[in-house]
C-alpha positions, 0 to 999 in steps of 0.5 A: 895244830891246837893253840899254845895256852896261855894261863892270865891270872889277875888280883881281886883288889878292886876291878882294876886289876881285871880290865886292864887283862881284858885287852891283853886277853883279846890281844892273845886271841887275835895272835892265835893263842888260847888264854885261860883265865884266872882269878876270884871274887869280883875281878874273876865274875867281871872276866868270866863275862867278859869272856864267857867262852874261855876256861876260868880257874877260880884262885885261892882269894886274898881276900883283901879289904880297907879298914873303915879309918884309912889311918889303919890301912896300913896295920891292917894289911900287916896283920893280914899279910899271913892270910894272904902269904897263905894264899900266894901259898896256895896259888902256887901250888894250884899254879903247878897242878894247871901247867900240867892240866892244860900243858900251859906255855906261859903265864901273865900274872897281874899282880898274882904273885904265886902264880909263875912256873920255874918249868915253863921260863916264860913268866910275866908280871905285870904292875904299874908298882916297881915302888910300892909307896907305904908313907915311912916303910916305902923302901921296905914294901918297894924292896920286897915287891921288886925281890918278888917281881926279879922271880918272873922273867919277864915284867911289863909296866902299863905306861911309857919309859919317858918322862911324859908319863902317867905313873910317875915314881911308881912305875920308874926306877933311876935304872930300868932292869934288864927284864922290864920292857914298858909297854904304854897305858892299857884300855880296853876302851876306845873313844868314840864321837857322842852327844853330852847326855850327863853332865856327871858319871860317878864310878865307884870301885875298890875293896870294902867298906871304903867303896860303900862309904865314899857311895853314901858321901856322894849320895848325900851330896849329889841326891838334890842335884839338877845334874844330870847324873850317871851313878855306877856303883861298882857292885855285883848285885841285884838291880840297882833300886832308885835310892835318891827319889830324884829322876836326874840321877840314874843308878846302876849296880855296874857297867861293862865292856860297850855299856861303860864305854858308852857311859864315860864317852857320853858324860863331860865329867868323871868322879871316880877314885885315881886308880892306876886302871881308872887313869888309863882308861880316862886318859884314852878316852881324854876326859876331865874328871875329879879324883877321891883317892882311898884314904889310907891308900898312898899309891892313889893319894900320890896319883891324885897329888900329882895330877893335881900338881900337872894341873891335869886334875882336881882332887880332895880327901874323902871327908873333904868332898861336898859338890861345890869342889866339883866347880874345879874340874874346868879350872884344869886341862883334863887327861890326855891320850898318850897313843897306841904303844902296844905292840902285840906281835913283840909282846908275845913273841916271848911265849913262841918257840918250844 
């Protein structure tokens, strides 16, 4: 009997989108179900060779980049909003065209949203944003968010119900709706007992140009350091080329799968930006890190403030940083693993039947 397909479509905004599918994905086949994935850009090659053997659809691009002044952000993204309704446009029509070509019987959709069926009833959205925070317009963009999410069926938050939780506001409303089940933070990355080799990893991601200029702040900081340092660009590229002259700094273009979870196990501290993905994969692998939100972004400025606040971890602006701030991180308790919640079998026990 051929297995039931499940379509798994993930945003290209930054990689974080991405990666917290890949335990998703490993988790329908091991429950006997033949993901396709989908998704464009960056996110879709990291996927593609995380799963080289499994179906890709290339996906209508929303082609999502940062001003260079964060103040901006926000005008930006309005005036882009016609491009990318086009796109969830243009998704939604693929989307229908797929249901009949692979006879798919469900969708998960990270934050893709006009890939759903009303013909299958078996649609899942999954976000750590039931409140999308936008400074003075926070009601309106949670408003329309939480109308587009009521369309899909079902709608998994990646953290844990209680108050000891990793999202804070953005993940919790005063009343939970009926079809929001929270199924506990998401990694596909497992710690393991190694030497120290770094003293630092750097992990750079998210759109453009805000990923190249946080790189040159760090570069010219850290370019003299006698760290030892790990520095992950967080690109698709050629290979890395030695930008700094100095032999305890070692650069790559990108790690993933073992490699990356090799590299933040061996470092004893991260530099990253506080992106939702970025905080479940350190908290399960339990590490101390400094957070650079992306300026103009509220949703990583109100993680870092927060775990800030929790004393969990230390954080600046961007045109803040210089490396004496990184002197805080032991001032603070470091993230911690909230355990396995996720139960497969009862996650996708929604996708059984006719």
């Amino acid at each position: 009997m051929r297995k039931k397909r499940i379509l798994v479509a993930a945003l290209n905004w930054g990689l974080g989108h991405a990666t917290r599918c890949i335990p998703i994905i490993r988790g329908l086949q091991s429950h006997d179900f033949e993901p396709v994935i989908a998704s464009d850009g960056q996110a879709g090659d990291l996927l593609q060779k995380e799963f080289p053997h499994l179906t890709y659809i290339e996906l209508p691009s929303y082609n999502i980049q940062y001003s260079k002044n964060g103040n901006y952000l926000k005008w930006k993204l309005m005036m882009d909003s016609p491009r990318i309704l086009n796109a969830i446009k243009a998704e939604k029509e693929l989307t229908k065209k797929l249901v009949k070509q692979y006879e798919l019987k469900g969708i998960i959709s990270d934050n893709r949203l006009g890939v759903r069926s009303k013909k299958l009833k078996r649609n899942v959205f999954i976000t750590h944003q039931l409140n999308v925070l936008s400074g003075n317009t926070t009601f309106l963009s949670s408003y329309f968010h939480q109308r587009y999410i009521k369309k899909f069926d079902q709608c998994w938050v990646p953290d844990i119900e209680g108050e000891k939780n990793l999202s804070g506001v953005l993940g919790h409303l005063p009343t939970k709706p009926d079809h929001v089940k929270y199924i506990g933070p998401v990694s596909r990355l497992e710690k393991t007992d190694v030497p120290v080799i770094y003293d630092y990893l750097v992990l750079l991601s998210g759109p453009e140009p805000q990923r190249s200029i946080l790189e040159s702040i760090l570069i010219h900081e850290l370019k003299d350091s006698d760290y030892k340092i790990l520095f992950v660009r967080g690109v698709f590229t050629e290979e890395a080329q030695d930008i700094t002259n100095n032999p305890n700094i070692n650069i790559k273009n990108y790690l993933y799968g073992s490699a990356l979870q090799e590299a933040i196990n061996c470092s004893r501290y991260i530099i990253s930006r506080p992106g939702y993905t970025s905080l479940m994969d350190l908290a399960k692998l339990e590490k101390k890190a400094f957070f650079i939100p992306t300026p103009g972004q509220d949703e990583q400025e109100y993680l870092a403030e927060r775990l800030k606040k929790l004393k969990i971890a230390p954080s600046c602006k961007q045109d803040k940083f210089d490396k004496s701030k990184l002197g805080e991180i032991e001032n603070y308790k470091g993230l911690s693993n909230f355990g396995d919640h996720i139960f497969f079998r009862d996650l996708f026990a929604f996708f059984e039947g006719k």
